[in-house]
NUKOLNU-504669 format. One record per residue: residue number from 1; y, z, x of N, C-alpha, C in turn. Coordinates in steps of 0.05 Angstrom, whole numbers. Layout:
num,npy,npz,npx,capy,capz,capx,cpy,cpz,cpx
NUM,Y,Z,X,Y,Z,X,Y,Z,X $
...
***
This chain:
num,npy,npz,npx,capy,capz,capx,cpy,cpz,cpx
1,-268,-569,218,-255,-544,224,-225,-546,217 $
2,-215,-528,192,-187,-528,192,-170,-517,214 $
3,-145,-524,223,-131,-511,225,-98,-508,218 $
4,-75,-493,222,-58,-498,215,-36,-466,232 $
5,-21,-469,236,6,-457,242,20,-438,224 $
6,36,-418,236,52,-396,219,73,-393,235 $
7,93,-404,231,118,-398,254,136,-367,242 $
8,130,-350,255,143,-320,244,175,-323,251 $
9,188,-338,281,211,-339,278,216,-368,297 $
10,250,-373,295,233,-401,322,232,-394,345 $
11,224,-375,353,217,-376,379,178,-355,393 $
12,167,-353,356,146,-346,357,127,-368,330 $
13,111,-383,342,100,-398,325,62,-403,331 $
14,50,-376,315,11,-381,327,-2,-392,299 $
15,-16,-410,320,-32,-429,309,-62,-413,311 $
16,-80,-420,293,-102,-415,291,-123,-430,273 $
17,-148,-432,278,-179,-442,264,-182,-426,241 $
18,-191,-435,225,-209,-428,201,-230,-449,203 $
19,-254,-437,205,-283,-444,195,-299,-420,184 $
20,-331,-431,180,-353,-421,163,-349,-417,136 $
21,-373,-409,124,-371,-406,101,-385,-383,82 $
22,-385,-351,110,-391,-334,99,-377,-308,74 $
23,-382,-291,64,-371,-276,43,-354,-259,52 $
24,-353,-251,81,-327,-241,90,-315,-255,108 $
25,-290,-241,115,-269,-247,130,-268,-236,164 $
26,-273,-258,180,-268,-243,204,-244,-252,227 $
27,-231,-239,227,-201,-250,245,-217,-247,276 $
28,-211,-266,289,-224,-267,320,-201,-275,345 $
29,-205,-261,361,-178,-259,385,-195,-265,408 $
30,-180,-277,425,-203,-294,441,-191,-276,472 $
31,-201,-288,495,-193,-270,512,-178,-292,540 $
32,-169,-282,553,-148,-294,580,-155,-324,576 $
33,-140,-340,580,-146,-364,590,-160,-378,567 $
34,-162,-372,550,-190,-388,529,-175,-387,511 $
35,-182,-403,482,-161,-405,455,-188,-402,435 $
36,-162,-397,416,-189,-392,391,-211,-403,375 $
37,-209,-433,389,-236,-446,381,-264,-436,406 $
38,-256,-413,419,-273,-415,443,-297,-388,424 $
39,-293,-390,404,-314,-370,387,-333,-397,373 $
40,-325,-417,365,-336,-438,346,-363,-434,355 $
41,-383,-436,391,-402,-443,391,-420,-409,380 $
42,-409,-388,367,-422,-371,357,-429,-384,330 $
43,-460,-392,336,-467,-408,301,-466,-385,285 $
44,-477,-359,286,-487,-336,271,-464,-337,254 $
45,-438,-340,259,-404,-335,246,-408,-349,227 $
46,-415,-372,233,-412,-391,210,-429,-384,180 $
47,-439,-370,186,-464,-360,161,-444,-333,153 $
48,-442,-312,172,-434,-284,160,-402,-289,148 $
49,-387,-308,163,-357,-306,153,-342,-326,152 $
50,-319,-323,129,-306,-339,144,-285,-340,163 $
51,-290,-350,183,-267,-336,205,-244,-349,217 $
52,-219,-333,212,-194,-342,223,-197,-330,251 $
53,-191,-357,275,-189,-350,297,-171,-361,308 $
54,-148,-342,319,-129,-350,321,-124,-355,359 $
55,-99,-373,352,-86,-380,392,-71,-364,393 $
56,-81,-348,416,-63,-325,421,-32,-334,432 $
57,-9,-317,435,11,-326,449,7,-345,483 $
58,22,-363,487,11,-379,514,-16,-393,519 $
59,-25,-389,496,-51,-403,490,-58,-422,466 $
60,-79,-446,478,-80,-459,462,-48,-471,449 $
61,-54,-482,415,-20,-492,400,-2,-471,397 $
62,-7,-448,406,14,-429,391,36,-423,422 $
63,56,-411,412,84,-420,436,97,-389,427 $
64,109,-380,439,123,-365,440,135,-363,467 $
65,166,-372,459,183,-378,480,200,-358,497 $
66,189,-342,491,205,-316,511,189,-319,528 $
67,203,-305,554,186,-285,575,201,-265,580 $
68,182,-240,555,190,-211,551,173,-200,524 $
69,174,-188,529,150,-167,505,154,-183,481 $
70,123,-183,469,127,-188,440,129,-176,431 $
71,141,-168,405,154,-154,386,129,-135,364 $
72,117,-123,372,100,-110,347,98,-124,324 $
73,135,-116,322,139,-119,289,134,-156,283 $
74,125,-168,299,134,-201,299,91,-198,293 $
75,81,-187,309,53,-191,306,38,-183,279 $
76,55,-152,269,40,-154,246,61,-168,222 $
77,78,-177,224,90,-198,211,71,-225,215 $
78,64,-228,226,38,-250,232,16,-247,209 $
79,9,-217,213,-21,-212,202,-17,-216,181 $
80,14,-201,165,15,-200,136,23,-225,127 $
81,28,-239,138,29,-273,129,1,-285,120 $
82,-10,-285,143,-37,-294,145,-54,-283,130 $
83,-64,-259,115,-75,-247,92,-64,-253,68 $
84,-33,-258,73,-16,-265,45,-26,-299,34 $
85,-24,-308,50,-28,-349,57,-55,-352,43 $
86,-79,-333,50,-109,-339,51,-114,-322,33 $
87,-103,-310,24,-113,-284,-6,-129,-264,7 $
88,-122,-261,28,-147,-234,47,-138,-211,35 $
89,-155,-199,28,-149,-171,27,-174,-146,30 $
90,-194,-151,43,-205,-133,69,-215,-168,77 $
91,-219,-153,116,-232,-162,133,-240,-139,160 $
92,-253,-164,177,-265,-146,201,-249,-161,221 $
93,-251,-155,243,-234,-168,274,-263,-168,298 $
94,-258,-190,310,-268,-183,328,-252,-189,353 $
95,-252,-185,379,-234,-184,398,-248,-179,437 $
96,-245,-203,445,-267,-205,464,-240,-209,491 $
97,-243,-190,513,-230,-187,527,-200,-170,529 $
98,-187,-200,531,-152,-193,525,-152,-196,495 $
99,-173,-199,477,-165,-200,458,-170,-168,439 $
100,-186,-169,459,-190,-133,447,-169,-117,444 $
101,-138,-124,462,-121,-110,447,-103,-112,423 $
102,-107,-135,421,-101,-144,391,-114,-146,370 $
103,-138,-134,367,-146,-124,345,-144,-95,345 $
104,-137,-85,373,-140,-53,361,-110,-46,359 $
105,-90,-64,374,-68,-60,364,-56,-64,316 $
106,-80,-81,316,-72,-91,291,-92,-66,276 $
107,-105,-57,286,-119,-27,271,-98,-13,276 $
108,-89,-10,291,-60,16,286,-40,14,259 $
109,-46,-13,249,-19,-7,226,-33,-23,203 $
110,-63,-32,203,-74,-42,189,-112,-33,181 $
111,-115,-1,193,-145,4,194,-158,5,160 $
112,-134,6,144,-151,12,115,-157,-9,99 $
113,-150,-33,115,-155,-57,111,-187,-76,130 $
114,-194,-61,143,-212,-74,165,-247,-56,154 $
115,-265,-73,157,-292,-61,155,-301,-56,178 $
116,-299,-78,200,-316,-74,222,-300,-88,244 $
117,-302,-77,265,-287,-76,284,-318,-87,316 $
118,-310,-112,320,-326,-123,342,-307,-129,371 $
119,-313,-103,391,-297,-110,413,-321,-119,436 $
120,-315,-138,446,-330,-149,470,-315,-149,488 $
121,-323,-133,510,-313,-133,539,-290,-133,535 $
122,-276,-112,519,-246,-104,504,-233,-99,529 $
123,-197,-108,530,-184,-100,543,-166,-77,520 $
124,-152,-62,533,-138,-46,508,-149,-10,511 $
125,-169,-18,519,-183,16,521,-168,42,528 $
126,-172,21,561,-164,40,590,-140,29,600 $
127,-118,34,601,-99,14,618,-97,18,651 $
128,-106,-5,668,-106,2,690,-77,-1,707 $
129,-76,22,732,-54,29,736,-41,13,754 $
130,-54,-8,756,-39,-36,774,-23,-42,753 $
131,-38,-53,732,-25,-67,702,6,-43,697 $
132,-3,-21,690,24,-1,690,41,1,712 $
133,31,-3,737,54,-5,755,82,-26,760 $
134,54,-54,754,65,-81,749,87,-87,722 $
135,88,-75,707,103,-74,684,121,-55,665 $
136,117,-33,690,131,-8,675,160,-9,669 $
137,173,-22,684,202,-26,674,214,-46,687 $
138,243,-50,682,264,-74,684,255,-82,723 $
139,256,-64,737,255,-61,765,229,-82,774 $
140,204,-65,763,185,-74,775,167,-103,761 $
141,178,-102,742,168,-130,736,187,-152,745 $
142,211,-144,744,226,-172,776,209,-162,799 $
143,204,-152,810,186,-147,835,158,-167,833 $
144,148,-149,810,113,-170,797,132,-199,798 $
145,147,-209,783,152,-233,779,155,-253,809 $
146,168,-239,827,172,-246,852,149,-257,865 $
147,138,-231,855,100,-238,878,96,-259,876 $
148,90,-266,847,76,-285,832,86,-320,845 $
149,115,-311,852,118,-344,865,121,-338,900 $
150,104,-322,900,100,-315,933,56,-318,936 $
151,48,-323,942,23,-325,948,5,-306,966 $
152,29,-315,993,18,-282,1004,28,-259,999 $
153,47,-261,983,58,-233,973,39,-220,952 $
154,27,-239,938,12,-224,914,-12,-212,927 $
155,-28,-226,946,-52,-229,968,-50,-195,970 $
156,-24,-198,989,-24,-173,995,-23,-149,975 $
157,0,-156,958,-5,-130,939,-34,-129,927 $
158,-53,-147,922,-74,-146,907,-95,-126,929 $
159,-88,-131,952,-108,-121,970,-93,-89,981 $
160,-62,-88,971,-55,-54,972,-73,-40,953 $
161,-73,-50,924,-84,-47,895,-113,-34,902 $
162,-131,-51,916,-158,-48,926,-163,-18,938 $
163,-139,-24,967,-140,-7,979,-130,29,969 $
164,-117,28,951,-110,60,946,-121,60,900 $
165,-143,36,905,-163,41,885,-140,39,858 $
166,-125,29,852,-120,16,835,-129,8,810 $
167,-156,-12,827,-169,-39,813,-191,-38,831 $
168,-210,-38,824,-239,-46,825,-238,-68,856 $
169,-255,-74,869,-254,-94,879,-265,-122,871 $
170,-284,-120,859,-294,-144,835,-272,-146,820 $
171,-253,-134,810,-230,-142,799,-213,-155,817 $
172,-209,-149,835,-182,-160,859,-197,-188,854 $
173,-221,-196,859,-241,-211,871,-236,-229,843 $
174,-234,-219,826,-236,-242,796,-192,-249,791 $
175,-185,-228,801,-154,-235,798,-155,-253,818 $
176,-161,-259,841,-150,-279,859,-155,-313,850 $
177,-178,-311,838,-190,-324,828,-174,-343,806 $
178,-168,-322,791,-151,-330,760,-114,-335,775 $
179,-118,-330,796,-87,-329,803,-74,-351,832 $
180,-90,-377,829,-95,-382,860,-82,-405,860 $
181,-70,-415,840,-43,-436,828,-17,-427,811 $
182,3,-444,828,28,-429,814,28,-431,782 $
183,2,-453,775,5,-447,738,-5,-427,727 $
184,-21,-420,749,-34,-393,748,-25,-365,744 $
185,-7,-363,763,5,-335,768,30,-336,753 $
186,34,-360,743,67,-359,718,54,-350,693 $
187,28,-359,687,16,-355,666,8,-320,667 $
188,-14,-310,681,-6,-282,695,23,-269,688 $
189,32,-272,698,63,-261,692,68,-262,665 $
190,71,-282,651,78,-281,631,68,-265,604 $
191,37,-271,608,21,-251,588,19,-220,605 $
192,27,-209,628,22,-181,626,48,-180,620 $
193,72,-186,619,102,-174,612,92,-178,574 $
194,83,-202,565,94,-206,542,70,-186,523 $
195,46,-181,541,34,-167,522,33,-129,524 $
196,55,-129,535,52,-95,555,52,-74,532 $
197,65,-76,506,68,-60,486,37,-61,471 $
198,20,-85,465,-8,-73,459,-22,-57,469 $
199,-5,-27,479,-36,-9,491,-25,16,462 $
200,-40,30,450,-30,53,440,-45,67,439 $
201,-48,98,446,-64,118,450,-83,111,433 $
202,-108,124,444,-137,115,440,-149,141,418 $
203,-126,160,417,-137,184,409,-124,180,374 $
204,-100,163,372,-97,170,350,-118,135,338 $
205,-123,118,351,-143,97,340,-169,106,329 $
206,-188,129,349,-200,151,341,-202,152,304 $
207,-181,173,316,-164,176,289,-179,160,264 $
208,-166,137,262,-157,126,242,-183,116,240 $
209,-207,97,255,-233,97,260,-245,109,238 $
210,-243,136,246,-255,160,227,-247,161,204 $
211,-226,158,199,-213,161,176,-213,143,154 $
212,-216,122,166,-227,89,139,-249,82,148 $
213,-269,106,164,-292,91,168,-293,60,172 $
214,-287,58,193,-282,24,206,-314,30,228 $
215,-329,8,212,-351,8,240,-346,-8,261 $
216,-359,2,281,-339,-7,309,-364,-16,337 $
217,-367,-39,336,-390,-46,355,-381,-59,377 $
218,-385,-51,395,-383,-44,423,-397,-66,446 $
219,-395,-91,459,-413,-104,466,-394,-112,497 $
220,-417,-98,516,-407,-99,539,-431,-110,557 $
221,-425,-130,579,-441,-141,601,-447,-119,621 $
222,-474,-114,625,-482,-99,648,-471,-105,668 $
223,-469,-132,677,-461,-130,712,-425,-141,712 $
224,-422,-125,692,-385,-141,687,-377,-124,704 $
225,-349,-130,721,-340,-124,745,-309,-121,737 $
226,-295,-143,713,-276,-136,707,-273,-121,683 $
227,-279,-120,658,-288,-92,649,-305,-74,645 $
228,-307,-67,659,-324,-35,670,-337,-18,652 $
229,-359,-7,653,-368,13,624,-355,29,627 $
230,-342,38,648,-332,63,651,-291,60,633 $
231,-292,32,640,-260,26,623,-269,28,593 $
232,-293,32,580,-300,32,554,-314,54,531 $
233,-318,68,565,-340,92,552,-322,112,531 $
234,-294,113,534,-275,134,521,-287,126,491 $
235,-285,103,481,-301,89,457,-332,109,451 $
236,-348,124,462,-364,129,457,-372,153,448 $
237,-353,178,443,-344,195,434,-349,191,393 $
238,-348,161,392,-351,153,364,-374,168,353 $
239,-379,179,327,-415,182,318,-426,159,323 $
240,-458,167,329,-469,149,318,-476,126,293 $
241,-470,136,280,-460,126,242,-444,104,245 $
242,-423,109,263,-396,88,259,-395,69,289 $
243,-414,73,305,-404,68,327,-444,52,345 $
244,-436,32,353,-456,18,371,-448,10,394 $
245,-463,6,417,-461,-6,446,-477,-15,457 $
246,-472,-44,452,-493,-58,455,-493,-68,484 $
247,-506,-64,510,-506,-77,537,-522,-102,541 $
248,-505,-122,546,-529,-151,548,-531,-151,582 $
249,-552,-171,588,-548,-175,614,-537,-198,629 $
250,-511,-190,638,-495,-222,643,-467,-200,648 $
251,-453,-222,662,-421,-212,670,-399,-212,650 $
252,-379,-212,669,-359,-217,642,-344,-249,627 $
253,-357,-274,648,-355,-297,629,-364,-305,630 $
254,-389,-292,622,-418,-304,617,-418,-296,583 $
255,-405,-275,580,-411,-258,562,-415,-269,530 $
256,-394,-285,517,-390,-301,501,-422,-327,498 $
257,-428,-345,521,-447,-355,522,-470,-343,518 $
258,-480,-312,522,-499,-300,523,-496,-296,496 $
259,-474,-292,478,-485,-281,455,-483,-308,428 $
260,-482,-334,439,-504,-355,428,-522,-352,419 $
261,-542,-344,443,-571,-344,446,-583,-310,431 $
262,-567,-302,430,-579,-267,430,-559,-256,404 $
263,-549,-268,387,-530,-255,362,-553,-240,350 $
264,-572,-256,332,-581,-253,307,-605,-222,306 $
265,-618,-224,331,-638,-203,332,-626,-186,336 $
266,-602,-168,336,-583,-152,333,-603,-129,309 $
267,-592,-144,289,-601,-122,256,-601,-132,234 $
268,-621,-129,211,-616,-154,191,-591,-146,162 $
269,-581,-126,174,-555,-122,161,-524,-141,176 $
270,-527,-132,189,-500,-138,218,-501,-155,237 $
271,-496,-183,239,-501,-195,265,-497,-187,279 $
272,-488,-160,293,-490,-142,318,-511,-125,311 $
273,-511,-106,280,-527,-95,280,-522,-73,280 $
274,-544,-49,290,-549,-29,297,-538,-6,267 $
275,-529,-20,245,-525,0,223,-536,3,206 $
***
């Protein structure tokens, strides 16, 4: 498995995988806590593409030394490197979790370049209004930041969140979880401030969907608790033509392991399928 580095400035430098040895191109974004070799055990990849899967910021080799928004213009300065480096010129994305907003962020200024678009248990859809409260401006993210080295402070705000419906309670229940060490909740902090600018209206993504015919397959866990069908369903408005939803049965980090076992009977066009 290759890999290798693209430093865009010094204080933004992502590393990412290249393997397989299929006829297209699939860029892969991995989700919270996991780095981009956490796709490798999908064998099916290795046959349909070849796939650059990259470490997201704070993850895995790649570094980016702020704590404060990344820069758009720094990300698709990334992409156009990385297509320029490898001679890409179409591919597909796929984007599983937190990574789901960075492929649909990179469809906003890159859709006439993309075939197929694979979001699993996508974050990016729906933005939930804890996440917007926590980061809306200079004020309240010193506030979020505070929590974060307070324990019962976050406790409690997580359980205000619950209480006036915020967040899900299987979500409170999976945040406490992911947040229950101070490497924890710095890390927390740092990716919702640094990634707060990947949300962009869903209506002009739509849009553009339609417009370069980007097919767009949809793969969500039935009993997932932290993203919700209901955080995904806006996605379903798509035609049928351009658009699949595929429900496995398993949560949300199970989800990746499940589709080991269950890729290929999809469609014998599409390792998802359904076109």
């Amino acid at each position: 498995m290759y890999s290798d580095s693209i430093e865009i400035c010094p204080e933004l430098k992502l590393h990412y995988y290249r393997w397989g040895n299929g006829p297209q191109v699939l860029l892969a974004f991995h989700g919270y806590g996991l780095e981009g070799s956490s796709f490798f055990p999908l064998q099916a990849l290795h046959q349909h593409f070849t796939v650059y899967s990259i470490d997201l910021p704070y993850h895995g080799k790649s570094v980016w030394t702020k704590t404060k928004a990344l820069p758009l213009s720094l990300w698709k300065r990334f992409i156009e490197t990385l297509k320029k480096r490898h001679s890409i010129v179409r591919y597909s994305m796929m984007g599983f979790s937190m990574g789901g907003k960075f492929a649909l962020c990179t469809l906003d200024f890159d859709a006439a370049s993309i075939d197929e678009l694979y979001l699993i248990a996508p974050d990016g859809i729906r933005k939930n209004k804890f996440y917007s409260i926590a980061t809306r401006n200079a004020l309240s993210r010193y506030v979020f930041k505070r929590i974060t080295h307070h324990p019962n402070a976050f406790l409690a705000l997580a359980n205000w969140a619950e209480k006036w419906k915020l967040v899900s309670i299987p979500a409170v229940k999976f945040s406490k979880t992911q947040m229950a060490t101070p490497v924890q909740r710095q890390m927390a902090y740092k990716t919702w401030v640094a990634f707060r600018l990947f949300y962009g209206p869903l209506s002009s993504r739509i849009k553009s969907i339609h417009q370069h015919r980007v097919l767009v397959t949809l793969i969500t866990g039935k009993f997932d608790k932290v993203i919700r069908e209901e955080d995904v369903s806006p996605l379903s408005v798509l035609p049928p033509g351009i658009f699949t939803w595929i429900r496995l049965e398993c949560g949300h980090t199970g989800i990746l392991k499940k589709l080991e076992s269950c890729w290929e009977p999809f469609s014998p066009k599409s390792p998802f399928g359904g076109r």
